[in-house]
N, C-alpha and C positions, 0 to 999 in steps of 0.2 A: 426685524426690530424697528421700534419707530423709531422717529427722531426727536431732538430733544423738546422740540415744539410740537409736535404731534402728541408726544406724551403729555406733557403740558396740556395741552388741552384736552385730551384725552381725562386728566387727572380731574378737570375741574366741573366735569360736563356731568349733566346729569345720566347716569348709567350709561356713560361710560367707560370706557374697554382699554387703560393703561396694562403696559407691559411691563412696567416695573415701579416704585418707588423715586419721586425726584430727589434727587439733592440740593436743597434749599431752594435755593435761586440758580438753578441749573431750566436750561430754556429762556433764563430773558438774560436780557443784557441793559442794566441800570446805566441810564442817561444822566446825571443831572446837569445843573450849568446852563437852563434855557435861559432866554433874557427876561421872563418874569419873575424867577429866582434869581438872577445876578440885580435886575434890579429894584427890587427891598431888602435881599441880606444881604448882600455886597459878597467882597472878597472876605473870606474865613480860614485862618490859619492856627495852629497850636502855636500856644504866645501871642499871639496877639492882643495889642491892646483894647481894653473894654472902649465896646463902641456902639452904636447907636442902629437899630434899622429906621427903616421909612417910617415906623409905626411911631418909635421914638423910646422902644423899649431898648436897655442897655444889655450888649452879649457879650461873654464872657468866654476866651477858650484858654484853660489853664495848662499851662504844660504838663506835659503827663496824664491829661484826662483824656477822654475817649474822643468827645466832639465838643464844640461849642451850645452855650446853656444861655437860656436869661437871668439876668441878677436885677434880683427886682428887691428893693429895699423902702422903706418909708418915705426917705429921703429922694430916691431915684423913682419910683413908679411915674408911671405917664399919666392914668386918672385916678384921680384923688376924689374926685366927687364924678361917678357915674349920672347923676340926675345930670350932669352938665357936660358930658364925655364927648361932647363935638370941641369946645372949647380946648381941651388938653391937647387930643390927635385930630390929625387929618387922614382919611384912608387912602389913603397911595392910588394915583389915577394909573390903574394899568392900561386901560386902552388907550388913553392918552399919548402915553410912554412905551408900551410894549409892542404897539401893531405892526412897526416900519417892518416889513419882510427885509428890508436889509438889514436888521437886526438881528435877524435869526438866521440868518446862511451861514456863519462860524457851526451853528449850533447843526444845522439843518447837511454840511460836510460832513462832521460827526456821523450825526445820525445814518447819512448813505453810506458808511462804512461798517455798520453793521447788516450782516449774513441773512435777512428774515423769510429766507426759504427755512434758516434753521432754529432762528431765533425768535425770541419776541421784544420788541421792544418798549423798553419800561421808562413811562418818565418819570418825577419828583413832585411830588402837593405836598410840602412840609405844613407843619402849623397850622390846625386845621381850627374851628370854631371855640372847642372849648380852649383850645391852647392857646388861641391868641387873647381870649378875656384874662386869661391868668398871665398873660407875659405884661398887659395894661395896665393890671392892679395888684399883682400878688394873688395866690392861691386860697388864702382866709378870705378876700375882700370879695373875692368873686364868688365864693361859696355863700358869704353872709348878704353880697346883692342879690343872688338869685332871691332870696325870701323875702328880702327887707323892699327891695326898689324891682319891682317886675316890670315894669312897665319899660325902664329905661335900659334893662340888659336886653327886654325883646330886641330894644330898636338900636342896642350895640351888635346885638347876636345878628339882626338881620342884616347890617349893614357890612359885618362881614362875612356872613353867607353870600354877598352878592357881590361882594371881592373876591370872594374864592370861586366863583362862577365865572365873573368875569376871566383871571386867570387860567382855569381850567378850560373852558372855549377859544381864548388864546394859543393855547397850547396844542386843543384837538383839532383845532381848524387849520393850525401853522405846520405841523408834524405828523397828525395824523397816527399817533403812539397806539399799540397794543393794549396796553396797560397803565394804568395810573397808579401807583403807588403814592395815596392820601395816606395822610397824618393825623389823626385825634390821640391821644389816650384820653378812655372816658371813665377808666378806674383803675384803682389799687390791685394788688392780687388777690383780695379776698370779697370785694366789694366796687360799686358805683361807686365814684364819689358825690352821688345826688342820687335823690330817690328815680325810679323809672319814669313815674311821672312828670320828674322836672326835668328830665333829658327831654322828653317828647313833647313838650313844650316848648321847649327855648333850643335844643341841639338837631335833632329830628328834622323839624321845616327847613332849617337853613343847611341842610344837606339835600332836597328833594331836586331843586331845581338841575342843581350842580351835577347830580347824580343821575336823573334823565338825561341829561344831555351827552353825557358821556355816555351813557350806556345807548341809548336811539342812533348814536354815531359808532358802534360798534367797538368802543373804547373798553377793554376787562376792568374792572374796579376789584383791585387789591385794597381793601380799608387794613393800617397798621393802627393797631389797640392792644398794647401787650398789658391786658387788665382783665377782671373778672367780668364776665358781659352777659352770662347763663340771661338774665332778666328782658332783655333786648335783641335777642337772636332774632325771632322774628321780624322788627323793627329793621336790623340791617338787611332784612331780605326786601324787605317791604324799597329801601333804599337803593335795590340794584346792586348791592355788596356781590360781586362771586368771589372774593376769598378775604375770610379773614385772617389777615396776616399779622402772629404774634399771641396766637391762642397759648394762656398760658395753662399748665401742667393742672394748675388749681381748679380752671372749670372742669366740669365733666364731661370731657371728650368723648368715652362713648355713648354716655346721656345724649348729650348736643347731636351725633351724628343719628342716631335713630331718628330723633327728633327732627334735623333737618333732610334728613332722607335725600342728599345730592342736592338742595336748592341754592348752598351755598357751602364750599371747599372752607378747608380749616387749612391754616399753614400755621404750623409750629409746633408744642409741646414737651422742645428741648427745653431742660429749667439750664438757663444760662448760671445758677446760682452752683450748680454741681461741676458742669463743662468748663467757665469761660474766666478760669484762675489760673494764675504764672502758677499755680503750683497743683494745679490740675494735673494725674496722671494719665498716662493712655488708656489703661485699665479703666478707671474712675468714668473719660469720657465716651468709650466702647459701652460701657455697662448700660451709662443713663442712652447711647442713643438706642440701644439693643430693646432698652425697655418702651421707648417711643413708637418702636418697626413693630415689637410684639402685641402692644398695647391697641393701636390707632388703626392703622394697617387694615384689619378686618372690616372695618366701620367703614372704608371705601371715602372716595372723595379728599384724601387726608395728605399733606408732603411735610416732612419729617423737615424740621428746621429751627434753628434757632431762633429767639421771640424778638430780636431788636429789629429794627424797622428799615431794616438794610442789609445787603450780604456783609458778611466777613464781621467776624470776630472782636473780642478788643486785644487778644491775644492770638494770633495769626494759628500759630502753630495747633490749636485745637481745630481750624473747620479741616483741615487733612485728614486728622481721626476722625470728626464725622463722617467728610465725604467718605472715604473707607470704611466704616462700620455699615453705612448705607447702602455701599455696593456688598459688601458680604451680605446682608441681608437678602440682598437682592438675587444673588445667587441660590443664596439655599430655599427662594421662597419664588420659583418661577409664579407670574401670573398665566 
């Protein structure tokens, strides 16, 4: 039997030879908390009061909700006029800020307590390119800049593609992580939120750099995108993507996997809209993962997981019935 990292990559490799079915995020073990995330989102807690990052966008974590959000308002947004969006923010100097290696040995303790004879270790790139133009201006402004003002979201887009660069080589140089688990959503469940061509323009370049580097360093790139992507598949392969994490139910899974024939692992296909309710039955969540193992499973390259951009639930007690309906699976379906 392999082990949980063996399979794991076993799982993502192209014609590759996995023994079983993973359970989500089973093989790595999620890090976050380096000092390039503690320093522009700070401390975040449920309740907490609205407060500010390094960007100058205002977060939000309401009690009772799942995690902290931006609340971007009229009133509150950081650029109001992108023609002039150096004025409003400043980009966070991470090297500046983040390189003292004595900054990272809390982090770096951590890290040497996890097993990676058997694990993998996963670090955190929240907030990736499009997300951080809509945490800036709101979601309409940054839709109606792509068309109206090109010029000046290029040279927004690139300057935080080379802050997320910056941060990410920080990170692969200081830790030396398996994986990266990057952050975009780049659409709705039915759709892009921008034609193909306007991704490829303005979200595409300022992923390349970022994306070599991690990958020529031997770094896995999990991209999280729990949205409709069928139009850009190639694109993320072209990026060094090996999984996309958060493939939702809506694309066509077995379309996509012919399609990418093992060049890049799909992770997800649980519709968290059937699973991930306080009044979710076992039944209800057995059914939908059962249909996930029967459906994807044959198409190879595939791990059955729910589509948010992190393990666990917002309801605890549903990822047990997964993991369990996974392992039966797995049983009755020897590889």
């Amino acid at each position: 039997m392999l082990s949980k990292k063996e399979n794991f990559l076993e799982t993502i490799r192209p014609g590759g030879k996995p023994d079983r079915l993973i359970k989500q995020f089973e093989g790595t073990v999620f890090l976050p908390g380096d000092p390039v995330n503690n320093f522009v989102r700070g401390e975040r807690f449920p309740g907490m009061p609205p407060k500010q990052d390094l960007w100058g966008t205002t977060i939000v974590w309401e009690p009772g909700t799942p995690g902290a959000m931006p609340h971007v308002t009229e009133l509150n947004k950081v650029v109001k006029d992108v023609t002039n969006w150096r004025s409003f923010t400043k980009v966070p100097d991470l090297i500046a800020n983040c390189r003292d290696m004595a900054l990272w040995e809390p982090y770096l303790e951590r890290a040497a307590t996890v097993d990676r004879s058997e694990n993998l270790l996963m670090m955190f790139g929240p907030t990736g390119v499009f997300e951080r133009m809509h945490f800036l201006m709101g979601f309409e402004d940054t839709l109606i800049n792509l068309m109206l003002e090109p010029e000046a979201m290029e040279d927004l887009a690139a300057a935080i593609g080379e802050y997320r660069y910056n941060g990410f080589k920080l990170m692969a140089d200081s830790v030396h992580p398996d994986v990266m688990l990057s952050h975009d959503d780049w659409g709705s469940k039915t759709s892009l939120f921008m034609q193909p061509d306007i991704w490829r323009e303005f979200i595409k370049p300022n992923y390349q750099k970022s994306y070599d580097y991690l990958h020529d360093n031997g770094v896995i790139i999990m991209h999280h995108s729990d949205s409709f992507l069928e139009p850009i598949v190639e694109d993320m392969i072209d990026l060094h993507i090996d999984i996309w994490q958060g493939v939702l139910p809506q694309n066509d899974i077995p379309k996509l996997q012919k399609q990418i024939n093992g060049r890049m692992a799909l992770m997800g296909g649980i519709d968290a809209a059937i699973v991930d309710r306080e009044d979710a039955t076992e039944e209800e969540i057995r059914r939908e993962v059962r249909r996930v193992c029967d459906s994807y499973a044959p198409g190879g390259n595939f791990i059955p997981c729910i589509t948010y951009g992190g393990p666990g639930c917002i309801y605890p007690q549903c990822d047990k019935f997964i993991d369990d309906e996974i392992d039966r699976w797995n049983e009755e379906h020897p590889m």
